[in-house]
N, C-alpha and C positions, 0 to 999 in steps of 0.2 A: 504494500500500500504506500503512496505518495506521501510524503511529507502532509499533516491535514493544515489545510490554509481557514481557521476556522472565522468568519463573521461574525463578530459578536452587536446585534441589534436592539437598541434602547428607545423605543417610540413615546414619544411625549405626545400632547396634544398639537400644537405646533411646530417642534423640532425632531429629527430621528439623529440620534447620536451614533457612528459606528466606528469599532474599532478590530484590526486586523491581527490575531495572534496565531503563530504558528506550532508547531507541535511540543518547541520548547516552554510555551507559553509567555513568550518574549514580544510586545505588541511591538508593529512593524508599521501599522497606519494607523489613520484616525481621519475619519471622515464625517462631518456634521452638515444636518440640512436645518435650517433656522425656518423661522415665518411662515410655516407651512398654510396656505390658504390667504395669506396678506400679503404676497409680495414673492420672496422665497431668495433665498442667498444660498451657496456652497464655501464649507472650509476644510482646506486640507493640512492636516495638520499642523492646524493654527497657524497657516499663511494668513495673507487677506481674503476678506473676502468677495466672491465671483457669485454675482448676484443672477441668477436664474427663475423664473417661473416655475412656483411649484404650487399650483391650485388643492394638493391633494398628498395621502401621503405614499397612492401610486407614483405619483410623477416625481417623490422625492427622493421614493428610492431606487427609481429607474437614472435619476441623476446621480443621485450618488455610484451607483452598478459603473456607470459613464467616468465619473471619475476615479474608480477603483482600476474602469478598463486603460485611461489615461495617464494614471501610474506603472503602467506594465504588470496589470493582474487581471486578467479575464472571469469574465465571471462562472464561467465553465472551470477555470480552476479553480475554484472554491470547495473545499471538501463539504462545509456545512455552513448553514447558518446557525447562528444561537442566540435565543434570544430573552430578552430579563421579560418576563411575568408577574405583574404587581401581585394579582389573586389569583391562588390556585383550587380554592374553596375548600372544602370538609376533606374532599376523596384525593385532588392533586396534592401528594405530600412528598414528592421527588423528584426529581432532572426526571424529563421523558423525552422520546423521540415523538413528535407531534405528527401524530394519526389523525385520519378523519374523527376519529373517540374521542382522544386527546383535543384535538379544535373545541368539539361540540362541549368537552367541560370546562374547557376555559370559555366558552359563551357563556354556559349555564354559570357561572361563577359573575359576570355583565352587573348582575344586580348589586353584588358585594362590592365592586369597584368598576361604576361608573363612568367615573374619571378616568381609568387606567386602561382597560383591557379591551373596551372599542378597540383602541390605540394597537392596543399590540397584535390583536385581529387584522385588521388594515394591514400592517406592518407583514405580516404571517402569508397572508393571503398575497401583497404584492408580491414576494419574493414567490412563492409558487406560480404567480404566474410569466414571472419574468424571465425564469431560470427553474422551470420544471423540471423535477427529478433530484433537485437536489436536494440532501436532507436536511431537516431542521427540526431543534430541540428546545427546549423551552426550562426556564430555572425559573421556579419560584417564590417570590421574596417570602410568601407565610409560609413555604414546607420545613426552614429550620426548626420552628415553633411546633410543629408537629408533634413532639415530645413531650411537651407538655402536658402534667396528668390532667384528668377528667375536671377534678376542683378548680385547675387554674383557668380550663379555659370556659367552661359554661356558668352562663349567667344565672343568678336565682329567679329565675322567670320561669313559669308554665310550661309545660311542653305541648302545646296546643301549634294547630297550624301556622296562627299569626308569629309564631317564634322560629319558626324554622329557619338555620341557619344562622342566627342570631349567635353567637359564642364569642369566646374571643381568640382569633386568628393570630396576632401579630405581624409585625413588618419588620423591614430590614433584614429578613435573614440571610439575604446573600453577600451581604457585608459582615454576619457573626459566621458564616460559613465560612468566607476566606478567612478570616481573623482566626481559626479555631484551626484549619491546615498549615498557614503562614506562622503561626504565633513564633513554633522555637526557631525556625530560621528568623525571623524579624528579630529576636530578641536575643538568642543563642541560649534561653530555658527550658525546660520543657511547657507544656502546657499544665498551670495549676490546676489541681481536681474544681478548686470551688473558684469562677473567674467572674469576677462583675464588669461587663462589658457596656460600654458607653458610646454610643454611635451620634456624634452629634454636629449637627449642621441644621438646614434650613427645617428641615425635618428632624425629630432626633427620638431617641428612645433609649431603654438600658434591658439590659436582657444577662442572665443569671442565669453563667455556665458550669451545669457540674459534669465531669467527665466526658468533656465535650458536648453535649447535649443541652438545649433549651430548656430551663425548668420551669422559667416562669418570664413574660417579660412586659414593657408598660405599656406598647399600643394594643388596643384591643379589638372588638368588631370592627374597626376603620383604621387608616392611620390620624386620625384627629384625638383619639386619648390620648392620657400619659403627661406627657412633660412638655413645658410652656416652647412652643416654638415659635418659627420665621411669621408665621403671621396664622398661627393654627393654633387654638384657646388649648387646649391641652385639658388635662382634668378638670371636668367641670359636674356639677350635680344635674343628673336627669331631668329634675325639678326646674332648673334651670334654663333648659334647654326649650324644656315645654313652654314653659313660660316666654321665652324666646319667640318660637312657634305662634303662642295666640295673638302674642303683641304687633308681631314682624308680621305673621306668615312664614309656611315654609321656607319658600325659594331665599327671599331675604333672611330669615335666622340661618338655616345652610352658607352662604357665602359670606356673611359675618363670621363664623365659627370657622371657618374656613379660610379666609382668605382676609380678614380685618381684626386677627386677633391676634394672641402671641405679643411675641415683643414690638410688632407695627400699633397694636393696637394699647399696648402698655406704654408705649415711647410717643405714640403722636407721630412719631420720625421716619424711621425705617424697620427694615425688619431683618436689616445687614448688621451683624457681630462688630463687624469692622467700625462702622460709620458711629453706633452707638458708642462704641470704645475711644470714641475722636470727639463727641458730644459733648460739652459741660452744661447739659441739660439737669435737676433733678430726674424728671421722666425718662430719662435713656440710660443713669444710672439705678433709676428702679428696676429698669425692664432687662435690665444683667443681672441683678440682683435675683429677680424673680425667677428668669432661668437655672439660677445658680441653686439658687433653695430646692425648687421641687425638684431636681438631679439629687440633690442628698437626701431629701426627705423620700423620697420614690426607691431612693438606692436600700433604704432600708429594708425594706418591705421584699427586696431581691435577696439581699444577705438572709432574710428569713426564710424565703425561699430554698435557700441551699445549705441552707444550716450550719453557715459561716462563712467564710472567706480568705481566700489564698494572695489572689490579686486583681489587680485593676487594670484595664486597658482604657484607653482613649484611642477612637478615631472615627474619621469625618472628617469636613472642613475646621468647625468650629474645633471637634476636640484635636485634632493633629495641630492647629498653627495658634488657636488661642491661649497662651499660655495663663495670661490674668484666670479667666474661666477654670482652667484645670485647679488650682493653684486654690482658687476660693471651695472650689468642691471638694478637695484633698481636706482644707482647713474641717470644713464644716464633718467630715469622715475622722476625723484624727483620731475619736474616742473607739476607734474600731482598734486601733492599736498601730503599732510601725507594718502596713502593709505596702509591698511592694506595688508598682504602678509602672508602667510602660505606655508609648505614644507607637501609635502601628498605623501604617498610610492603611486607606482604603484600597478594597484590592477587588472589587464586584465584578468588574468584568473579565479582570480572568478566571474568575471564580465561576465564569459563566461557558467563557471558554473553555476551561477546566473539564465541567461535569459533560460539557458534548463531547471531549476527544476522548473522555472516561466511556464514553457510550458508542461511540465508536470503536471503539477499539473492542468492547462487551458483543459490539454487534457482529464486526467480523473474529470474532473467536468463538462466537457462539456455535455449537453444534449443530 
């Protein structure tokens, strides 16, 4: 078998991110399509950018395909594509190779994330038809959480029709999956039995590693629980919510909780780390403050979870480069005793790359 030249594909709402790793797992490109439906730009590994029509996110992956072929890589040589999967619902709980099956549960999963898996639908379906035959697998972000016992992840609610589905999933796993194979080469330790893992950026969350495995972690049925984010209310009371609802309406309390809350909504300002850290605002030192608290206060609740603690990692944007941040969540941890602590880049996409050339390789060995 060839060298696998694998795709690794990130479909936003308006952007598709892609990035080209080969069997070493060593990325070689990086190709993004921006503005999808407003305009539409190409960047190739963060040159400038070469501004293209892209109505759709057929047309932006058939551009990007154009500029993978304009680098000297055909899209015929491509071993596979792979691609990140926000929700994989109750039954998706591993890398798969995506079958007609596999498609139709990532639809049926549509309702649990909205937002997300249209997207990677689109994304799924252009490459099938651009470059049929080729294979493609799919990672996704709630099957690390899969581990999780029965207590952690259902809700005390009824078990009547109108609940179905309702649990708590989590996110981010394909950032606690690389972090969990990476860990002793990133750090030259082994991997601590009990690891409180801290993934933090525009999005963020903490998730409670014992023995490799998710035991419990903070986002829950959506990624809007848990911990004050980029502009996502983080833990809030149900009660609250409702009340949101009768006062707002849906659609408006949805995109408040969503997308005007967090530290945008705590600062007045922004909902960038950076910007607030530059701020001599009170409010933009609130709204680090705030993030900083419910990281320790939420950290607890994980250390319970695992029934102590070995060590801490940070990473993300915000946990990799902000140091103030780390440093105030260490302080407010200290009564935990002298636990060690380590900074580990983000490593999702080859973590995605990863589990397709792992299945590849399953495939052709397979008897």
């Amino acid at each position: 078998m060839p060298e696998p030249q694998v795709l690794v594909i990130n479909a936003g709402s308006s952007s598709i991110k892609t990035a080209l790793f080969g069997a070493d797992l060593h990325e070689t490109l990086r190709i993004e399509a921006a503005d999808i439906g407003t305009g539409g730009g190409i960047r190739i590994d963060g040159a400038g950018r070469r501004n293209v029509d892209l109505p759709d996110h057929a047309s932006a992956l058939a551009a990007i395909l154009d500029a993978l072929t304009d680098s000297g890589i055909r899209p015929q040589d491509l071993r596979a594509a792979a691609h990140r999967v926000v929700h994989g619902g109750a039954d998706l709980t591993a890398s798969a190779q995506i079958t007609p099956a596999i498609r139709a549960a990532i639809s049926d999963a549509v309702p649990l994330a909205p937002l997300h898996n249209p997207h990677h639908l689109s994304a799924i379906d252009a490459v099938q038809a651009l470059v049929p035959g080729l294979p493609q697998f799919a990672t996704f972000d709630t099957a690390f959480h899969a581990t999780n016992p029965a207590v952690a992840r259902r809700y005390a609610l009824p078990d009547v029709a109108a609940t179905a589905g309702l649990q708590r999933y989590g996110f981010h796993g394909t950032s606690y999956a690389a972090l969990v194979h990476g860990f002793e080469q990133a750090t030259g330790t082994p991997l601590p039995r009990r690891l409180l893992a801290l993934h933090l950026g525009n999005g963020a969350s903490l998730c409670a590693i014992r023995d490799g495995q998710s035991v419990a972690t903070t986002m829950g049925f959506s990624p809007l629980s848990g911990l004050t984010m980029g502009t996502r209310a983080g833990e809030i009371d149900a009660g609250a919510v409702l009340h949101l609802v009768e006062t707002l309406g849906a659609g408006p309390a949805t995109h408040m909780l969503y997308h005007d809350s967090g530290l945008l909504g705590l600062s007045g300002l922004s909902a960038d780390m950076r910007t607030l850290a530059d701020a001599t605002t009170p409010q933009a030192q609130f709204a680090r403050d705030h993030f900083c608290y419910w990281i320790a206060r939420q950290a607890g609740s994980m250390v319970a979870a695992m029934q102590g603690i070995d060590g801490i990692a940070f990473t993300g944007g915000i946990g990799e480069n902000d140091a103030a941040v780390r440093n105030n969540v260490l302080a407010q941890l200290s009564w935990l005793g002298n636990i060690p602590h380590w900074v580990i880049p983000a490593a999702e996409e080859q973590q995605i790359a990863r589990d397709a050339i792992t299945l590849l390789k399953d495939h052709t060995h397979a008897p």
